[in-house]
C-alpha positions as CSV (number, residue, x, y, z in Angstrom):
1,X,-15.6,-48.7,-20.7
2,X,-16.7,-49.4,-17.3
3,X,-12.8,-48.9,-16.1
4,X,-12.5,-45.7,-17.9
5,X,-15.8,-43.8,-16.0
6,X,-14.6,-45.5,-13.1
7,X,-10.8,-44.4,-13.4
8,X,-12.0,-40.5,-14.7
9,X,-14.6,-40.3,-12.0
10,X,-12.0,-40.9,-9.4
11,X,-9.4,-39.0,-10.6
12,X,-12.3,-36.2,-10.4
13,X,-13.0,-36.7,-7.0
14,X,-9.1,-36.7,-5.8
15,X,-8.7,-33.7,-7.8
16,X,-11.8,-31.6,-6.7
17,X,-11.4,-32.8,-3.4
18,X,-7.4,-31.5,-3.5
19,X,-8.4,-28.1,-4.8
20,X,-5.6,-26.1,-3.3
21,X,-3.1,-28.4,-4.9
22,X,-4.8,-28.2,-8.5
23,X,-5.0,-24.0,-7.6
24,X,-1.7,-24.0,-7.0
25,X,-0.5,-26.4,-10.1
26,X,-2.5,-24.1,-12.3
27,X,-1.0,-21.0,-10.6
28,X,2.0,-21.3,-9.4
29,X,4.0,-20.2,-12.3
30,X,2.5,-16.8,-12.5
31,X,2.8,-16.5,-8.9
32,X,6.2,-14.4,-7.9
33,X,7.7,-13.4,-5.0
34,X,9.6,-10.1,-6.9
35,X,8.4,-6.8,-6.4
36,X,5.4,-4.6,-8.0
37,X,4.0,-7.8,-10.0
38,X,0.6,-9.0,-9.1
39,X,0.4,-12.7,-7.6
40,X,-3.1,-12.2,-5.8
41,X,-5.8,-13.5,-7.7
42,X,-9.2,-12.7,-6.2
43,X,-13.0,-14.4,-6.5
44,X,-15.5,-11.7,-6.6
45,X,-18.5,-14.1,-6.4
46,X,-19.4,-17.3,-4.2
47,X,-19.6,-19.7,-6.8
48,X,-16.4,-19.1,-8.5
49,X,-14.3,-20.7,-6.4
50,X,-16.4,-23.8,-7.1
51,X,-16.8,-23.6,-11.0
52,X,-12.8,-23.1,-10.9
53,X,-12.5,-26.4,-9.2
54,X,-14.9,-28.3,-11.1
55,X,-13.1,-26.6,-14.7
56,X,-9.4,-27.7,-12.9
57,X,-10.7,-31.1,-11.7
58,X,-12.6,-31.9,-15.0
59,X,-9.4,-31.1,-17.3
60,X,-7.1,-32.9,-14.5
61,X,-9.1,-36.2,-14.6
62,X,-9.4,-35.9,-18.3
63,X,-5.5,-35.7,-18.6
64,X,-5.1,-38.5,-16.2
65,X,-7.1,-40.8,-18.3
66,X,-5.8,-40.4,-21.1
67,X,-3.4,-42.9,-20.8
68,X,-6.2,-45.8,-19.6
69,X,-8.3,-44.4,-22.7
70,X,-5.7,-44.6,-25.2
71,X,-4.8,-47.8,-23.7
72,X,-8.4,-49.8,-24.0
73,X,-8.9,-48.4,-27.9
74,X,-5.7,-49.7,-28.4
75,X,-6.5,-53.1,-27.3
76,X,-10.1,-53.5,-28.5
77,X,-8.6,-52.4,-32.1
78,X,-5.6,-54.0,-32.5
79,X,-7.1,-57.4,-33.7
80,X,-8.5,-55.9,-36.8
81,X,-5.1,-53.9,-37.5
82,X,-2.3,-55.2,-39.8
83,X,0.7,-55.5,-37.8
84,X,2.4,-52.3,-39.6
85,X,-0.8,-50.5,-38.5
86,X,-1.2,-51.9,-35.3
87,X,2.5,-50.6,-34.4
88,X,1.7,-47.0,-36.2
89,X,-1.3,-46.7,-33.8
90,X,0.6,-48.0,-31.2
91,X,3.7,-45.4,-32.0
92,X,0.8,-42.8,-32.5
93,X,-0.6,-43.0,-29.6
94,X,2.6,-42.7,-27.4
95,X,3.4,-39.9,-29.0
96,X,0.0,-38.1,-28.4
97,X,0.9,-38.6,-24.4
98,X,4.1,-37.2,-24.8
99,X,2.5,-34.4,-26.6
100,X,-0.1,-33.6,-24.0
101,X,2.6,-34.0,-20.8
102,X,5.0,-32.0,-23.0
103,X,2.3,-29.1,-24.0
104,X,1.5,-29.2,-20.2
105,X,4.8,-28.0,-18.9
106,X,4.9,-25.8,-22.3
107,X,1.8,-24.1,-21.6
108,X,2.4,-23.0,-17.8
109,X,6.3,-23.1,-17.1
110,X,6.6,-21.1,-20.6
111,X,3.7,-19.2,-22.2
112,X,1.3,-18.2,-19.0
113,X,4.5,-16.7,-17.5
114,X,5.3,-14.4,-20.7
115,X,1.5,-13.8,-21.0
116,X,1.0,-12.9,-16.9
117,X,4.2,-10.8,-17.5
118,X,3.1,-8.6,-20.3
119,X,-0.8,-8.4,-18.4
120,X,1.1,-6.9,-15.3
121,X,3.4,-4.9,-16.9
122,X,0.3,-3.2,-18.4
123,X,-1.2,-2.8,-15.4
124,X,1.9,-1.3,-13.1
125,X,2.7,1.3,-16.2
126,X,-1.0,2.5,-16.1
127,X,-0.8,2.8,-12.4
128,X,1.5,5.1,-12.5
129,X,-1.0,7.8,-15.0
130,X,-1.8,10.9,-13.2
131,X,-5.5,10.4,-14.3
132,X,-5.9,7.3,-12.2
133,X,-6.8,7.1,-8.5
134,X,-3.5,6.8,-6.0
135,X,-5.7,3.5,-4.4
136,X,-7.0,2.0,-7.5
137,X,-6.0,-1.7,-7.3
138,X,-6.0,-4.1,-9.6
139,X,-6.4,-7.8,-9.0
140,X,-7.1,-10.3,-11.3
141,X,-9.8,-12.8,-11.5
142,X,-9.3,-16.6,-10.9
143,X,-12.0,-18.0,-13.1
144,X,-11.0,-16.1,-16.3
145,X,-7.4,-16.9,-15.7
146,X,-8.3,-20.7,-15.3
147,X,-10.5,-20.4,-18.2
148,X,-7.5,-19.0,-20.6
149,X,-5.0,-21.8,-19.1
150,X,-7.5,-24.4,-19.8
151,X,-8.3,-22.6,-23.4
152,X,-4.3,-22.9,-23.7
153,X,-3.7,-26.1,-23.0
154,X,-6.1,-27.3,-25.2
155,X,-5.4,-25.0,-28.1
156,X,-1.6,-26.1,-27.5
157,X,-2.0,-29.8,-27.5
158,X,-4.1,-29.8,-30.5
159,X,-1.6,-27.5,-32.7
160,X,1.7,-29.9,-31.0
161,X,-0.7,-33.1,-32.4
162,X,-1.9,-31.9,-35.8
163,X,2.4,-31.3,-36.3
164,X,3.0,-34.6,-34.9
165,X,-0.1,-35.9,-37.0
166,X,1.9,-33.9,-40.4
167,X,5.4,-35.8,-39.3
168,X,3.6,-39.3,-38.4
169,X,1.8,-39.0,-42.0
170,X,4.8,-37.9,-43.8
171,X,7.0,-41.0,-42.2
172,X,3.6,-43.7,-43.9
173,X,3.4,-41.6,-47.5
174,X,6.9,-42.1,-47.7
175,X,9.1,-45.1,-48.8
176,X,7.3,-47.6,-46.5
177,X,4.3,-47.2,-48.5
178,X,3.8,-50.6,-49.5
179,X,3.1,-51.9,-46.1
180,X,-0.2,-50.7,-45.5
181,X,-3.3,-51.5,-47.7
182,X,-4.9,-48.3,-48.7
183,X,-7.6,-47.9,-46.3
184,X,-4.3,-47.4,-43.9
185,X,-3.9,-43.8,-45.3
186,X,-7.6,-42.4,-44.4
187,X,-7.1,-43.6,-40.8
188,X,-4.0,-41.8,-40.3
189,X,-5.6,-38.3,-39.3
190,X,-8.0,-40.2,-37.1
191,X,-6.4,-39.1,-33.3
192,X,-7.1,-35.7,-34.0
């Protein structure tokens, strides 16, 4: 337990300490270089550049232990597994990584793109009204746009697991049945 405060606590540090890296992780793919699209994000108060970092740093740490968590459960558990348990787990939990790093890139190379392009579309058609100030400008904020990509990630890895949870449990009901005892079937939807 000790290894995995330690490991999350550093990884917290590095990440809150490399803030414009994490900023620009989190940002980057909304940020464009094409004409009439917003890419300046603003922080209308003091403290929201620091309750960004420490929402970015906490979710970054927590995604890079993962791997160290999944990894000590793993091994204090195993013992009292079966062996077709033990290598269900073991599949199981690979597969959650995979999941998160692959609802990662999902989340900002694919849907924060398509949502930041329909948000600014919105905005650029209604700057064009005739009601509407010539030198209205509008700039989005950072901390509820972290917020949502956090909210996203989150939301995404969860649905991406409970499918994977569906297939893993399908694979166990099915003809390979007879190699767990039946306590094996309750723990399957235990990694949610």
């Amino acid at each position: 337990m000790s290894y995995i405060v330690f490991g999350w606590f550093s990884a917290f540090v590095y990440w809150f300490d490399h803030f414009g890296d994490l900023l620009h992780i989190f940002c980057a793919p909304v940020c464009t270089t094409v004409p009439n699209q917003l890419t300046d994000f603003i922080f209308t108060e003091a403290a929201e550049a620091f309750y960004a970092g420490l929402l970015m740093s906490t979710y970054s740490a927590t995604v890079c232990t993962c791997p160290l968590v999944f990894y000590f459960f793993l091994l204090f558990f195993r013992p009292s597994f079966f062996t077709a348990e033990s290598q269900f787990y073991q599949h199981r939990m690979l597969g959650s990584l995979f999941c998160l790093f692959l609802t990662q890139n999902l989340v900002l190379r694919g849907l924060m793109p398509l949502v930041w392009a329909f948000w600014g579309g919105f905005a650029l058609s209604h700057k064009n009204m005739t009601f509407l100030q010539p030198t209205l400008g509008l700039s989005p904020k950072i901390w509820p746009y972290i917020w949502l990509v956090v909210c996203c990630l989150g939301m995404a890895f969860f649905l991406v697991n409970c499918l994977y949870s569906v297939c893993s449990f399908q694979q166990i009901v099915g003809p390979n049945l007879d190699n767990f005892p039946p306590v094996a079937h309750c723990g399957t939807l235990y990694f949610f």
